[in-house]
C-alpha positions as a Python dict, from the first residue, in 0.01 Angstrom:
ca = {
    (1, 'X'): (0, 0, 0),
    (2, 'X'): (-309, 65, 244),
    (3, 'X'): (-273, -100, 600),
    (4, 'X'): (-595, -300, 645),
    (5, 'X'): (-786, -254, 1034),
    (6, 'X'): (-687, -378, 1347),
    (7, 'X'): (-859, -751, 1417),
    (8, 'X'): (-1157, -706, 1461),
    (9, 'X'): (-1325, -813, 1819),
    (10, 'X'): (-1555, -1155, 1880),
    (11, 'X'): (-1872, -915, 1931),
    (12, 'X'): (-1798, -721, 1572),
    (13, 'X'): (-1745, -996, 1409),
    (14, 'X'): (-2052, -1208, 1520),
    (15, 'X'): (-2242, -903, 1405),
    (16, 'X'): (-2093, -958, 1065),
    (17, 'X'): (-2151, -1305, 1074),
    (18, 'X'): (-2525, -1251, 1140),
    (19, 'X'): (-2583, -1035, 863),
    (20, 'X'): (-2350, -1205, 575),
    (21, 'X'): (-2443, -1579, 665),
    (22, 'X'): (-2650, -1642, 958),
    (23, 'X'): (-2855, -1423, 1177),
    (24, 'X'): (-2853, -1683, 1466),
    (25, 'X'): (-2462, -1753, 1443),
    (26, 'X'): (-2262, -1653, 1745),
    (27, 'X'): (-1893, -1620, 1652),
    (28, 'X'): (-1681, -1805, 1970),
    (29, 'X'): (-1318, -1773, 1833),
    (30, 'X'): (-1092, -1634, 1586),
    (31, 'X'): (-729, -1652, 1494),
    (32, 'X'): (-554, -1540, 1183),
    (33, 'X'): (-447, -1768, 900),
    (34, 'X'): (-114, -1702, 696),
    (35, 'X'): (-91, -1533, 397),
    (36, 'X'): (-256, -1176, 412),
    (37, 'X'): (57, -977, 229),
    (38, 'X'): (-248, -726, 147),
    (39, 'X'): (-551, -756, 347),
    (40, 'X'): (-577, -931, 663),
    (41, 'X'): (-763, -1301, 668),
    (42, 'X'): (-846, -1495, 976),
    (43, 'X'): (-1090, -1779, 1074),
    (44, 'X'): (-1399, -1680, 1270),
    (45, 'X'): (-1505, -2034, 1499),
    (46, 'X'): (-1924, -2021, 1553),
    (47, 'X'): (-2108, -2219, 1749),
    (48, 'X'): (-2285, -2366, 1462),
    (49, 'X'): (-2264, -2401, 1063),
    (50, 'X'): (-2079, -2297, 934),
    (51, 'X'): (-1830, -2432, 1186),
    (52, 'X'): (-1568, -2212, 1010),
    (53, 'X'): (-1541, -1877, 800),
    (54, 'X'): (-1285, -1704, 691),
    (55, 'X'): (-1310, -1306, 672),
    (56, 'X'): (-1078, -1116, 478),
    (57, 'X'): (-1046, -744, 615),
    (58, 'X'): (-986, -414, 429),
    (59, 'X'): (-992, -60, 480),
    (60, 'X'): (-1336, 128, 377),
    (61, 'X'): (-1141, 237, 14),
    (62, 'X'): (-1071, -202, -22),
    (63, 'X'): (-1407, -253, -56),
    (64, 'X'): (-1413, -221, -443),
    (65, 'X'): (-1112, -460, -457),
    (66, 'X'): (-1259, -695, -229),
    (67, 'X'): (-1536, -720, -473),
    (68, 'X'): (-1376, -781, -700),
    (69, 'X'): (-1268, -1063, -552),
    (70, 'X'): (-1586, -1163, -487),
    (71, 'X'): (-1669, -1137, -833),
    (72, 'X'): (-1377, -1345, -899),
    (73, 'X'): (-1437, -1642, -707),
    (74, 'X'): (-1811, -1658, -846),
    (75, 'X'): (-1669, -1684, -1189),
    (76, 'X'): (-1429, -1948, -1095),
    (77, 'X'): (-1737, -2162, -980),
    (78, 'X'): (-1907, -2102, -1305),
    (79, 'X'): (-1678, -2176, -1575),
    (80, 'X'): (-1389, -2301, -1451),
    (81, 'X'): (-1297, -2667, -1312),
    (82, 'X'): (-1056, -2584, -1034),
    (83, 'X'): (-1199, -2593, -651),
    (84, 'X'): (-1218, -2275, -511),
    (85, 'X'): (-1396, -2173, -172),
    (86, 'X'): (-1761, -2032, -180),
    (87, 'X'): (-1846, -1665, -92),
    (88, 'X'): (-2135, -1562, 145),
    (89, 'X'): (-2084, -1213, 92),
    (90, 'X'): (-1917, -854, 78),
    (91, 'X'): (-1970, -659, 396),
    (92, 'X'): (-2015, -284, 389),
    (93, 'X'): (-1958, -80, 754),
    (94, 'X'): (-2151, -140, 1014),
    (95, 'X'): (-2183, -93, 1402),
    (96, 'X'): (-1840, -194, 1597),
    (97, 'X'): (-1665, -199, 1228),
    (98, 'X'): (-1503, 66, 1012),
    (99, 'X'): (-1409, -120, 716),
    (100, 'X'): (-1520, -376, 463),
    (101, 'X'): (-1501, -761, 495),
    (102, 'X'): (-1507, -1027, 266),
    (103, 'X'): (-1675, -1382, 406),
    (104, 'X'): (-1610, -1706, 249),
    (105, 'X'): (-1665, -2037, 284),
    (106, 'X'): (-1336, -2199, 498),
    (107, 'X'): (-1188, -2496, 333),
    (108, 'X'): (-1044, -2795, 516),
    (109, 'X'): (-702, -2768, 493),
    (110, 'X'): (-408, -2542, 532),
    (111, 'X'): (-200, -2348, 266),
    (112, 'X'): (80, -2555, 77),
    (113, 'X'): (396, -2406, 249),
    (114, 'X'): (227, -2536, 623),
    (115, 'X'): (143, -2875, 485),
    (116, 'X'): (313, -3139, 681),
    (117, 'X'): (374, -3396, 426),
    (118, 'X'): (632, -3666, 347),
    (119, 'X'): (802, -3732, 68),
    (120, 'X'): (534, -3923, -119),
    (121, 'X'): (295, -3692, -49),
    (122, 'X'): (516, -3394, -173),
    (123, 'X'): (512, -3592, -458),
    (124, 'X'): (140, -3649, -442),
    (125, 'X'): (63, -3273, -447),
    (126, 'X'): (270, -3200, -745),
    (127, 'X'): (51, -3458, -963),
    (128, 'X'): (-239, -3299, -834),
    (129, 'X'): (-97, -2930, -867),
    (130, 'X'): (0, -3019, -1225),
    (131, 'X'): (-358, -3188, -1312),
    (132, 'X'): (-517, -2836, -1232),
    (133, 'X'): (-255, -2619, -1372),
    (134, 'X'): (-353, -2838, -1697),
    (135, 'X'): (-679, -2804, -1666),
    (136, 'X'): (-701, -2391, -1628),
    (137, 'X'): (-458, -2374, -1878),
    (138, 'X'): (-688, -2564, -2164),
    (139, 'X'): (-912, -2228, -2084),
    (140, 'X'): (-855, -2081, -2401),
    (141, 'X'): (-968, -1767, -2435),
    (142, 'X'): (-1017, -1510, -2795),
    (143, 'X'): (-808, -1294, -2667),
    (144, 'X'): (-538, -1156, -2379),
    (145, 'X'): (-658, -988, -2037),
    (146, 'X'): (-966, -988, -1830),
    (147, 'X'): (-1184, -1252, -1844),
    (148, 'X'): (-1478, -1110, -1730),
    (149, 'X'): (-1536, -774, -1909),
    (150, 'X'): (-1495, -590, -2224),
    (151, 'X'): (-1225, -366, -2123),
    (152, 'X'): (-912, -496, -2102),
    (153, 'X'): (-873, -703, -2354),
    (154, 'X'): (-549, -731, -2626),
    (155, 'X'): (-525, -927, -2925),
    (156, 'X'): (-153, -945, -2850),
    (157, 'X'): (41, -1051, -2547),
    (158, 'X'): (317, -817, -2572),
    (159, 'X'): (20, -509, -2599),
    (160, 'X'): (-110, -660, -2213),
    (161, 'X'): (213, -759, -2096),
    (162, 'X'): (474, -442, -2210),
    (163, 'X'): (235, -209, -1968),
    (164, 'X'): (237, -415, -1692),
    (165, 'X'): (624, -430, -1697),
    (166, 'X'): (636, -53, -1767),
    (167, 'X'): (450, 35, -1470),
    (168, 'X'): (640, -189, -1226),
    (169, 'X'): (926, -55, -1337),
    (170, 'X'): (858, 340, -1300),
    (171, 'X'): (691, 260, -937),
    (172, 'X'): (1040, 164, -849),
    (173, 'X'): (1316, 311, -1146),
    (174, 'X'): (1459, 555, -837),
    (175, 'X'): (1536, 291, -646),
    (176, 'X'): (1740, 68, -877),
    (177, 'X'): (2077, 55, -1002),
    (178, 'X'): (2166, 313, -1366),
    (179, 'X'): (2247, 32, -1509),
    (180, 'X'): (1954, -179, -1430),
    (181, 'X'): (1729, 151, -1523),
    (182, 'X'): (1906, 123, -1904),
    (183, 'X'): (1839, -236, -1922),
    (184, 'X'): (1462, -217, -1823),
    (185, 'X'): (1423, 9, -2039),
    (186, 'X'): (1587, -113, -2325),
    (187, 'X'): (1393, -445, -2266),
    (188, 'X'): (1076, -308, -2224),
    (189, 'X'): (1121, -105, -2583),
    (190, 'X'): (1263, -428, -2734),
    (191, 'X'): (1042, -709, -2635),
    (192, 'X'): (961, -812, -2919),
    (193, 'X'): (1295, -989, -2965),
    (194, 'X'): (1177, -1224, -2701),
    (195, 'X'): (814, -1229, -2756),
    (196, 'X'): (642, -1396, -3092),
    (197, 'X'): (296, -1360, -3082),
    (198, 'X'): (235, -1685, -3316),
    (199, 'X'): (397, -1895, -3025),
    (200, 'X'): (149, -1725, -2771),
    (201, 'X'): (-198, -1853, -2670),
    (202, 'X'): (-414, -1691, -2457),
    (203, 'X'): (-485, -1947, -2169),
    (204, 'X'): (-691, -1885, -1842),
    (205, 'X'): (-433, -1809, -1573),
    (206, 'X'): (-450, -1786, -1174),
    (207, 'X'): (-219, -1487, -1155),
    (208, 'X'): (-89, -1537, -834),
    (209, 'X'): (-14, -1920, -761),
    (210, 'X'): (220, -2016, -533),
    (211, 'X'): (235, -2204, -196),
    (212, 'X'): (16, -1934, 20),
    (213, 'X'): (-246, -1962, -223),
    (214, 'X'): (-292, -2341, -259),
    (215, 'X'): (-476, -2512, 10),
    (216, 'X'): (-429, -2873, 121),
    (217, 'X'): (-588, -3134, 286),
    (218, 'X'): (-325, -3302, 497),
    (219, 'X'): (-436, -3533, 742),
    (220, 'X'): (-303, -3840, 562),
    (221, 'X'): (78, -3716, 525),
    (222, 'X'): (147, -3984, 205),
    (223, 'X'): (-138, -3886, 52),
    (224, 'X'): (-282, -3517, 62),
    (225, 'X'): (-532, -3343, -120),
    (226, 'X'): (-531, -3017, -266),
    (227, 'X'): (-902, -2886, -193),
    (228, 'X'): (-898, -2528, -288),
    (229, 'X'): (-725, -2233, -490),
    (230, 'X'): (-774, -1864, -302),
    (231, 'X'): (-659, -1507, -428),
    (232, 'X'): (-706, -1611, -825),
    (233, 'X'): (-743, -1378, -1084),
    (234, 'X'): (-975, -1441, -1400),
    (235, 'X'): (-737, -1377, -1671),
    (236, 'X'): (-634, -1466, -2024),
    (237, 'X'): (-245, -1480, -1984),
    (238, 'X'): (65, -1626, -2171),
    (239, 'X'): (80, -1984, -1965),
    (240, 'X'): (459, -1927, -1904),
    (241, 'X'): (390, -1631, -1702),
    (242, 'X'): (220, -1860, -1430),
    (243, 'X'): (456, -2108, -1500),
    (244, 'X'): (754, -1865, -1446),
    (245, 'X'): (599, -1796, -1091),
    (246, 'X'): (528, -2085, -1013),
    (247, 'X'): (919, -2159, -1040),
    (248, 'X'): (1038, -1857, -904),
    (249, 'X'): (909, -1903, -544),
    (250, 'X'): (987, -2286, -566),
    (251, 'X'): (580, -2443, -575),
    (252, 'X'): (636, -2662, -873),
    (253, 'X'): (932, -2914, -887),
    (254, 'X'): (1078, -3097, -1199),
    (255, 'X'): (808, -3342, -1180),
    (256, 'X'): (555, -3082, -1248),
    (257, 'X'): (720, -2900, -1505),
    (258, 'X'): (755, -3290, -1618),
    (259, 'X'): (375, -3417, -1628),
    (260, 'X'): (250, -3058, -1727),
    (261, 'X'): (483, -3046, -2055),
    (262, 'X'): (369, -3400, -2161),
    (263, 'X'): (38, -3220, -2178),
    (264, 'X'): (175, -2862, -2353),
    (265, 'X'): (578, -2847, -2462),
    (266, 'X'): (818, -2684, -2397),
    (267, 'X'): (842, -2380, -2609),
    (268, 'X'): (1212, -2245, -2745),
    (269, 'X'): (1385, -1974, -2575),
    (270, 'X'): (1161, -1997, -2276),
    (271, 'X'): (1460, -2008, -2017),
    (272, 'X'): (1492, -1597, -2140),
    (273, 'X'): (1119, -1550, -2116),
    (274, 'X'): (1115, -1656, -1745),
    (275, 'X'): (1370, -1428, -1629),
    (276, 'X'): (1170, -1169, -1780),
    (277, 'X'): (896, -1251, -1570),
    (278, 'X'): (1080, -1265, -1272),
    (279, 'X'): (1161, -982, -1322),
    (280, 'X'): (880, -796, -1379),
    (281, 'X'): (734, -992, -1073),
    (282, 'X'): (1070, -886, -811),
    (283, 'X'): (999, -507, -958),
    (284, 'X'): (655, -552, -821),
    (285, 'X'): (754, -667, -510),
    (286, 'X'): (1019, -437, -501),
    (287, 'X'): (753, -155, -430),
    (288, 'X'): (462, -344, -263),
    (289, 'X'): (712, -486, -15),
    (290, 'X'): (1037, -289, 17),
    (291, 'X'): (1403, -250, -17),
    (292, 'X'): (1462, -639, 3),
    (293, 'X'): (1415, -705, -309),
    (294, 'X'): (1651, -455, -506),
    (295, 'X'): (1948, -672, -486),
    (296, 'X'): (1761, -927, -670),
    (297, 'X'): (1597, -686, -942),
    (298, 'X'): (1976, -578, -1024),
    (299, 'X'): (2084, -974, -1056),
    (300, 'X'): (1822, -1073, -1237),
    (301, 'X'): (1793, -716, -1504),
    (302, 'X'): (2216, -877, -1554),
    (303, 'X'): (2072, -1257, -1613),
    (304, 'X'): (1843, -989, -1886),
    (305, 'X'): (2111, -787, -2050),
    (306, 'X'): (2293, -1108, -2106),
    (307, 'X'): (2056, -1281, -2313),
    (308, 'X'): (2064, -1295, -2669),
}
């Protein structure tokens, strides 16, 4: 994983201001905002409007994946009917900055895991999280994969989802257990035993949802709003992969799982499909963010090998 640059300085980033939004913006302030595992994301404070903007820094070799991003969010304002913030624009180098920035529109609220909120509105936010989950989920797309381009694309799930897996797992095969190595790679020749592509639909998927990612409105503790959806990916995904995630780092509760099931049931055997998924998604984290996560790759590869 590339480090992103330092923070930038007040008179750098007014520069970048001035050319991505508003040449006679001054930026006064800035402080970083949580989340950021990859690139580095603070709000810039102007003296004018935009009151706020957030700027998401990379490294000169980001700047493709930042607009991507980009590219991202303006599709998510097109076609799809979840909020997401606005961007003004992908910044190239300039004077005072070696890197790339991405500027976007700063929504008013903080991410879901800072939300002060009481128990009603806990509850509040898991209605609300489970009437957009609904919503991007009835995205049905004509096949598996990107959303946005031709390449990509599978007619199957398992064809999209046994690479993905594969790939985790050799970034990080030397660090794990033999016997977790012999179950990955038993499951990831034998998924089919888990996997029925009749049961599958291809339904438009965030990719990465979970607490950081959710932003909330939560000036009125009982009753919060959810008022924007940041780092998404555009696409076309079985819908238990999100939900598994959304499980595994504890964003949705039973009353989610509850309201969005009313809408699309439960489908058999999917208590073996999610620790899959976890899987995959602690073998990925396992190399983006370290050792930590071995211990739980092992567990979870047992939780695997004991499934029939």
């Amino acid at each position: 994983m590339q480090d992103g640059p330092k923070l930038i300085d007040l008179e750098a980033a007014t520069r970048l201001v001035r050319r991505a939004v508003d040449p006679g913006l001054t930026v006064t302030a800035m402080r970083p905002l949580a989340g950021g595992m990859i690139h580095q994301v603070c709000l810039l404070e102007t003296d004018g409007q935009p009151a706020g903007i957030v700027i998401k820094l990379g490294t000169v070799e980001q700047q493709d994946s930042l607009q991507r991003q980009r590219a991202v969010l303006d599709w998510y304002r097109l076609h799809a009917n979840i909020p997401v913030p606005r961007v003004y624009s992908v910044v190239q180098p300039l004077e005072g900055f070696v890197g790339s920035a991405l500027l976007m529109e700063h929504l008013p609220g903080v991410n879901l895991s800072d939300a002060r909120l009481s128990d009603a509105g806990k509850r509040h936010v898991q209605r609300e999280l489970a009437h957009y989950v609904i919503a991007l989920h009835a995205h049905v797309g004509s096949h598996f994969g990107s959303a946005m381009e031709d390449e990509g694309r599978y007619d199957t799930w398992i064809q999209m989802f046994r690479p993905m897996l594969e790939h985790n797992y050799q970034q990080v095969m030397y660090q794990l257990s033999t016997r977790t190595r012999s179950i990955v790679f038993d499951l990831i020749e034998r998924l089919e035993r888990f996997f029925h592509p009749a049961d599958v639909w291809p339904a438009l998927c965030h990719g990465d949802l979970w607490a950081t990612n959710i932003l909330v409105d939560d000036q009125h503790p009982d009753r919060p709003r959810i008022v924007g959806f940041v780092d998404c990916s555009a696409i076309y995904c079985d819908p238990e992969y999100e939900l598994s995630y959304l499980q595994l780092f504890h964003t949705a509760d039973e009353q989610f799982f509850h309201l969005y099931h009313r809408a699309y049931p439960r489908r058999l055997g999917y208590e073996k499909r999610f620790r899959i998924y976890w899987l995959n998604t602690m073998l990925l984290h396992l190399h983006l963010f370290g050792e930590q996560y071995r211990r739980t790759c092992d567990e979870l590869a047992q939780q695997v090998s004991q499934m029939k």
